[in-house]
C-alpha positions, 0 to 999 in steps of 0.5 A: 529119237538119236541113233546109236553108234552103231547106226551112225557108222553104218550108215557112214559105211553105206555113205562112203560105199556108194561114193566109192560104188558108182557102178560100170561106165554104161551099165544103166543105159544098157540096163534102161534098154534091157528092160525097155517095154517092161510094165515091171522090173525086179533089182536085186541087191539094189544097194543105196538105189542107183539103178532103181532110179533109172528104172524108174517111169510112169506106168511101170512097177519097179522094187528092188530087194536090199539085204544091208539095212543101211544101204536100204535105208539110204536107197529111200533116202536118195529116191525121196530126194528125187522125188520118187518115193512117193510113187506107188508104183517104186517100193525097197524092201528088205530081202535076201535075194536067195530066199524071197517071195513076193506078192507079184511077178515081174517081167523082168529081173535084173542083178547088176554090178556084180552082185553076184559075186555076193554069194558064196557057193554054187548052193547060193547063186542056185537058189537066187536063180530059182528064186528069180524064176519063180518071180518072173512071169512065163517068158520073162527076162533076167538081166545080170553082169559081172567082172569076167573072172575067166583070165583072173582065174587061169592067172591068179596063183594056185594058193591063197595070195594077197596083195598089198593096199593100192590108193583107188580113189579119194572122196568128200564126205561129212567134212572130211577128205577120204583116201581110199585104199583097196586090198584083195585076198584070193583063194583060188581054190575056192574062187574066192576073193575077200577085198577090204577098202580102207577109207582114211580121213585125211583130217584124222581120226578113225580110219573106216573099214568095209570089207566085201567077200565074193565068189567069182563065177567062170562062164560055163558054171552060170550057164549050167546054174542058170539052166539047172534053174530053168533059164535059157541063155539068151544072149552073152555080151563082153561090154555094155555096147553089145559087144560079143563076150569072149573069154578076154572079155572085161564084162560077161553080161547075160540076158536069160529068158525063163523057159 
């Protein structure tokens, strides 16, 4: 059976994401530590299943939970080369990570690389808590990081702004060279930061458009979200070598425990 169009440029979309993606220098050593001892770990937004893969071992039970088909459908892709989708014991399903239930609890959780910047209102990182926490076994762990928006905030401007597109990175990709350009939109009313990547093929032909909308969250509103949740904040770290977050921080990472 012939995919479509449509599917045929979702998932060049979730190629050229996860070539553009690659994560933060240290995060998944950090993340292998962080869920060190676990029999089972929960990744939400697990994306084209970077993170999975790591977390993969024997004797552990690890799902991640994926919103977006196509990057669903390339996690299963990546984990079949690997030669890991054929454990048992490492499943992708496809879930909202605001509203999901699932047939276990976990020992640990975790929410890398920005993810939750994905939701959009304070009504939507409350509910994914809450949703985390019933997930989690009594006493488990959740593990999430993000940019640290506190100096972003206090510097953007008061209004909505925009800047103009900046070259990032240039990838190789289905025969063609791409060079990737990235514009963001901020409204810091709404703490909202709409960024669009431009891939555009060297070679020519039709320039590809993915556009990532965000809600950064400052510190003090997670550590009141998290605990509205029923979480307690174990530890806050500026970077993934354990550093001490302060508010000039690049990273805030937070270990929570469910109380």
């Amino acid at each position: 059976m012939h995919a479509s169009k449509a599917e045929m440029s979702a998932r060049l979309s979730a190629d050229l994401y996860a070539l553009t993606h690659r994560g933060t220098p240290g995060d998944t050593a950090f993340y292998a530590r962080a869920c060190a001892g676990a029999r089972s770990v929960l990744e939400l937004g697990s994306g084209y299943g970077r993170m999975l893969a790591v977390l993969a071992r024997a004797g552990r039970v690890v799902v991640g939970l994926e919103l977006d088909a196509a990057l669903l459908a390339r996690a299963k892709r990546n984990l079949q080369r690997l030669a890991l989708a054929k454990r048992r014991s490492l499943r992708v399903l496809p879930g909202d990570m605001r509203h999901f239930e699932l047939e276990r609890r976990f020992e640990c959780a975790v929410l890398p690389y920005n993810g939750l910047y994905c939701l959009l209102t304070q009504r939507d990182a409350l509910a994914c808590f809450r949703a985390v926490r019933a997930a989690l076994e009594p006493g488990g762990k959740f593990v999430f990081d993000v940019w640290n928006a506190e100096a972003f905030h206090r510097e953007s401007a008061s209004g909505a702004s925009a800047d103009d597109p900046e070259p990032v990175v240039t990838v190789r990709h289905a025969a063609r060279t791409w060079d990737v350009f990235e514009r963001s939109r901020v409204r810091r009313s709404l703490q909202r930061l709409n960024v669009t990547y431009d891939y555009v093929p060297r070679e020519g032909g039709t320039p590809i458009r993915i556009s990532i909308a965000q809600r950064y969250y400052r510190a003090a509103e997670l550590a009141e979200l998290l605990a509205r949740a029923g979480f307690a904040v174990e530890h806050r770290y500026g970077d993934f070598s354990g550093t001490r977050f302060t508010p000039r921080s690049e990273q805030l990472i937070v270990v929570a425990r469910a109380i």
